[in-house]
N, C-alpha and C positions, 0 to 999 in steps of 0.2 A: 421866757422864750415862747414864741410862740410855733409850739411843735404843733404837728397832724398827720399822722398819717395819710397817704394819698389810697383810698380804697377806693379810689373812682380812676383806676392806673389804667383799665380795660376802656373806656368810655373816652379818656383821652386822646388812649395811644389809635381807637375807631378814627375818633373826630380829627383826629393828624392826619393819618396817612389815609384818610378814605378815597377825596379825589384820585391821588397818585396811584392808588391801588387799583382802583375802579377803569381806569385808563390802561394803565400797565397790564393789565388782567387780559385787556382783549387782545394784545398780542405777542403773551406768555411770558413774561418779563416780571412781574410781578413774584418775587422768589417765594415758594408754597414751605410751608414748614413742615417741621420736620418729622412732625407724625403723618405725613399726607400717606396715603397709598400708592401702591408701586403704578393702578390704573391715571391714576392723577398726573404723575410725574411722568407719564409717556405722555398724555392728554397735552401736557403743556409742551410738549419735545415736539408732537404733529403740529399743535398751533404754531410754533413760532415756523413750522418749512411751510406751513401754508401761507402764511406771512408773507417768506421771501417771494414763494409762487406767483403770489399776487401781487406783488410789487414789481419781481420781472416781468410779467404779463404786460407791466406799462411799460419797462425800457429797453426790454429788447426790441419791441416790434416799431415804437419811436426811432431807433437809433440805425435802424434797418432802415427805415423810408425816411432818415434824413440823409443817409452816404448810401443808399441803391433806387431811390424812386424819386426824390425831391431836388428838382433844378431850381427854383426859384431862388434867390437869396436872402428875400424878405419875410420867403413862409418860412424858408430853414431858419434863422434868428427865430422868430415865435415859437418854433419847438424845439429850441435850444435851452429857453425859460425852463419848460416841464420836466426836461428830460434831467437838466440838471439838480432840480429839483428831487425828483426819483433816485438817482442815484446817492444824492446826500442824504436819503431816508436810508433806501439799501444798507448804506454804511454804518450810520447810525445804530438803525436795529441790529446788524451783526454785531458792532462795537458793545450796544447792552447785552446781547447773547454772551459775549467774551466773558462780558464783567458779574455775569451774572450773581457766582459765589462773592464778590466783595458788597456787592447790592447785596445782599442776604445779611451779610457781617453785618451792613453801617446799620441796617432795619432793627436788628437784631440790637445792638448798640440804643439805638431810639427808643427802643420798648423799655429794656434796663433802666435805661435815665427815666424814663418814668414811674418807675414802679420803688425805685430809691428815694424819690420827691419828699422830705418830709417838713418841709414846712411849706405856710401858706402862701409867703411870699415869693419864693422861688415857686411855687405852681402858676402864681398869676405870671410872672416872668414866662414863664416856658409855654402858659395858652395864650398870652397874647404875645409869642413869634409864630406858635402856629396856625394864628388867625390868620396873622400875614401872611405865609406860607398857603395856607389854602385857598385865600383870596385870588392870590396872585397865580394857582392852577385853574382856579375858575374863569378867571378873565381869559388865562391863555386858551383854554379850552373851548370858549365860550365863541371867542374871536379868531380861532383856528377853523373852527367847523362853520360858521358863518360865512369867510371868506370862501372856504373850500366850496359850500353850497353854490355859491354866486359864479366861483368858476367853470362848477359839473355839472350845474342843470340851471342854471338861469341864462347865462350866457352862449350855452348851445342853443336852449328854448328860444331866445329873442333872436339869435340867426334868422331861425325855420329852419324849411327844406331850399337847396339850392336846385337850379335847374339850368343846366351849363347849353352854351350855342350848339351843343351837337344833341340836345333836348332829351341829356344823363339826370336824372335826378340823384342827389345829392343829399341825403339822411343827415342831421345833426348827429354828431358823438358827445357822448356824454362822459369827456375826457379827453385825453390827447390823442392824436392820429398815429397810425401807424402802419405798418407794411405787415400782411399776415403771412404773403405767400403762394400759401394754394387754397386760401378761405377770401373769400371776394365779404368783408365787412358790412356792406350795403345791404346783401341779400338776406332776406328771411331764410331762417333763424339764425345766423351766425351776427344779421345785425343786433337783434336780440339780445344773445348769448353775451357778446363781447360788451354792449353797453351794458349789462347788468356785472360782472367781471370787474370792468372799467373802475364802475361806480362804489362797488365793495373795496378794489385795491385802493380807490381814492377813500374812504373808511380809515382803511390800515393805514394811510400814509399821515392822515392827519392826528391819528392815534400816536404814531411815533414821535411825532412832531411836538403836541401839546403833551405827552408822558414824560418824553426828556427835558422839558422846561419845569412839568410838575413834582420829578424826580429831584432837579438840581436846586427849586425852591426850598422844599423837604427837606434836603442831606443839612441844605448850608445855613437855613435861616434856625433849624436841632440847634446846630455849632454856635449860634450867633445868643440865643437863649442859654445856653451854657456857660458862653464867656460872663454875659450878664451877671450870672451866678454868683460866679467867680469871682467878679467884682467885689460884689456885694460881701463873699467870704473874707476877702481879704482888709477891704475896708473894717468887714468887724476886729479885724486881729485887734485893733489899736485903741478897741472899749475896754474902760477899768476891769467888766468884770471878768475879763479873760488871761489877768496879768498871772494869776497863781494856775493854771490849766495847762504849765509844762509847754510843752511844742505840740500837745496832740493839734491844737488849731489851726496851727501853720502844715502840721502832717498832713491834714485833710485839705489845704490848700494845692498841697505839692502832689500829692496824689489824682487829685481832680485836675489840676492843670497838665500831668504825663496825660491822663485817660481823653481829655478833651483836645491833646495835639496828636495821639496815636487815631483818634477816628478822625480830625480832619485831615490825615496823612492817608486814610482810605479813602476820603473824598475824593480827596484830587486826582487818587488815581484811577478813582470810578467816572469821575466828568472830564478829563482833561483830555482826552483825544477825541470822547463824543462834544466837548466845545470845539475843536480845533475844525473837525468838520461843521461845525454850524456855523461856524466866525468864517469860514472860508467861501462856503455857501451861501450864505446870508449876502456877504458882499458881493456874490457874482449876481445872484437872485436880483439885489436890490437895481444894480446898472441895469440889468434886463428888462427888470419891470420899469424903471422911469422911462428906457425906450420905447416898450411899447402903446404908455401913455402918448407916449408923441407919434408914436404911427397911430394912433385910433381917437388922438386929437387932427390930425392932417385928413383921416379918413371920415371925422364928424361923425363916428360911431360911439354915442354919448353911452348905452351898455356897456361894450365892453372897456369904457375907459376909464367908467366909475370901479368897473371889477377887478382892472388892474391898482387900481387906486386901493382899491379895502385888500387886494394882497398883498401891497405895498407895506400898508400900514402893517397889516397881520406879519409880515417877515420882519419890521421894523422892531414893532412889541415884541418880537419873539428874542432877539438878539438882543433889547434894551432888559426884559428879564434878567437875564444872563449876569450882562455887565451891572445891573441895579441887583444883586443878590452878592455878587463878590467885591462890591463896593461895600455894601454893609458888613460885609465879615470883615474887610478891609480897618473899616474904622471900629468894629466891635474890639479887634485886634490892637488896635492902636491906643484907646480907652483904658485896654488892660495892660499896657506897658506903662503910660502915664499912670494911670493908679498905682501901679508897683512903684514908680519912680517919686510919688509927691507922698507917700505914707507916711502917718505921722512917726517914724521909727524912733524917735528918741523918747515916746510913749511907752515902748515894748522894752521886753529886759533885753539883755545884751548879746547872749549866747541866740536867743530866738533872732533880734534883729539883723545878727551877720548872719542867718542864712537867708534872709529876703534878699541876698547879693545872685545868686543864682537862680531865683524866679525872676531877678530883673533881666539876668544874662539870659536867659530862652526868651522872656518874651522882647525882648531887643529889634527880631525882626519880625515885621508885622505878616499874617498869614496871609494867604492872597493863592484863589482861585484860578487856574491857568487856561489856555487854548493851548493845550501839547506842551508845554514849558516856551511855550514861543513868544504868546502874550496875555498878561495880568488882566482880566478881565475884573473894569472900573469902567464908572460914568466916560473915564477921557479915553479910554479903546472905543467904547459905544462912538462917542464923536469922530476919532481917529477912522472906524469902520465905516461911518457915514460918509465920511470926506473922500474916500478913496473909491466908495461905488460912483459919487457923483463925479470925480478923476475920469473913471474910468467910461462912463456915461459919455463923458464929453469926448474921451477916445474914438470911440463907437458911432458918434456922431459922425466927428465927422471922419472916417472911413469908410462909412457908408452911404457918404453923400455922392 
């Protein structure tokens, strides 16, 4: 056998969850443990209402100057993109506020499995799904905050300053527009003020944005390393030198197979309504941005048409995460029903092999990721999702012609 101890459980369980932690940290989501201080635990209570602060800060004063100051129909569409945008973050971060204590469990759950590792094949198994798992917060992360950059200060920056026929100059915002009220935006210091605000709440939004994709990587690609495991457990039942070891080897199959469907039974219920707004989102995002390609392709404003382009993509990769992380548990899942089902059981003694009837009956149905119990998130939603922005794209068209 080849046993080992994992005394390197601390070094792991860093190198797992560091992105996801790292992101999640900045707005308070990241669950503190359990020796934290009572200063800590409020620390993280203010961060997440500064959070919200700064995110209303962009959709109130948007949603006021598109139904009380904005006649136009073409500018209101363009800040229809942002706003709804803000609001699927809004929801988001409250939905992880919600879930907070179960995010805590599954974390908690992740560290365990590590720290019980004791051979060397199963470690290699479980760091290379965390490789994959970190990569794929890297990227998100990577290509979240890029796009954002191009939206908040590259693409105000290449406007300029405007300078309207009644000879009003017109400031770049570094963000979306909006109605204050009884603060005139343009003027020193409130222009100031509001563009620095702006640019922090845009901070926060893209934090949420790449933390729930790096969160959902983490929980399900754990799950996906474990089935592996599992595999590999069971396949051994059916080596010679296991025929005289009683059932303790099937025991230890059957018990790791409850412990690995009790935590992805937290999963689902910690991502499945924060997918449901992203799948919802994502599709209305996506219609919005191929239209305004086409108004700033007609308008020959080659800036901002490349920026709607890389947020395209950036909303694209976001929701293809998703659907590419519960397609792999999907077939991780399906792996392990085939295994159970092809065993060589007429290897095994008799009493051991009829209870392999009952790990065939759970894993029968394949485990699968949700948007709200509405829809399984796999490669063919990602395409299903894609089909119906550009449906909807062409709605829009033409009713707006």
């Amino acid at each position: 056998m080849d046993h080992q101890t994992n005394n390197f459980h601390r070094n792991d369980i860093r190198r797992t969850v560091q992105v996801a932690r790292c992101v999640l940290n900045l707005i308070g989501i990241w669950p503190p443990r359990n020796d934290s201080s009572a200063f800590k635990t409020i620390g993280i209570k203010m961060l997440r209402i500064l959070c919200q602060i700064l995110l209303y800060f962009i959709f109130v004063p948007g949603m006021l100057k598109i139904f009380l100051k904005e006649t136009n129909t073409r500018r209101r569409l363009k800040m229809i993109g942002p706003m709804c945008n803000c609001l699927m973050t809004l929801l988001k971060h409250a939905m992880l506020i919600c879930q907070s204590d179960r995010i805590k469990e599954c974390i908690r759950h992740i560290e365990e499995d590590w720290r019980k590792l004791t051979l060397t094949k199963d470690r290699k198994i479980m760091t290379g799904n965390s490789r994959i798992s970190r990569n794929l917060a890297i990227f998100c992360v990577a290509f979240v905050y890029s796009s954002g950059f191009s939206y908040r200060v590259i693409m105000p920056l290449s406007r300029g300053v405007i300078i309207t026929p009644q000879n009003v100059t017109i400031r770049p915002t570094m963000g979306s527009e909006g109605y204050y009220v009884f603060v005139d935006p343009q003027k020193t210091p409130a222009y100031e003020i509001i563009s620095t605000i702006q640019f922090v709440s845009g901070f926060v939004q893209y934090a949420v944005v790449s933390g729930t994709c790096s969160l959902a990587a983490l929980l399900v690609l754990h799950a996906c390393g474990q089935l592996k495991i599992l595999i590999t457990r069971m396949e051994d039942l059916t080596q010679t030198k296991h025929f005289n070891d009683d059932n303790r080897k099937l025991a230890a199959v059957v018990r790791q197979h409850i412990r690995i469907k009790r935590y992805l039974s937290k999963v689902e219920e910690t991502l499945q309504y924060t997918c449901l707004i992203e799948v919802l989102g994502c599709t209305l995002i996506l219609c919005l941005l191929g239209y305004y390609i086409i108004m700033e392709w007609e308008d020959k404003n080659t800036v901002s048409m490349t920026t709607y382009a890389i947020l395209l993509l950036s909303f694209s990769f976001n929701i293809f995460i998703l659907c590419f992380i519960g397609d792999l548990l999907t077939d991780q899942s399906i792996k392990m029903y085939i295994t159970s089902c092809t065993l060589e059981w007429y290897r095994i003694p008799h009493k051991t092999a009829r209870s392999l009837v009952l790990i065939i009956a759970v894993s029968s149905k394949p485990v699968k990721i949700t948007a709200g119990k509405f829809m399984d998130l796999s490669l063919n939603s990602f395409g299903a999702i894609m089909r119906t922005s550009v449906a909807y794209l062409n709605v829009l068209r033409t009713t707006s012609i």
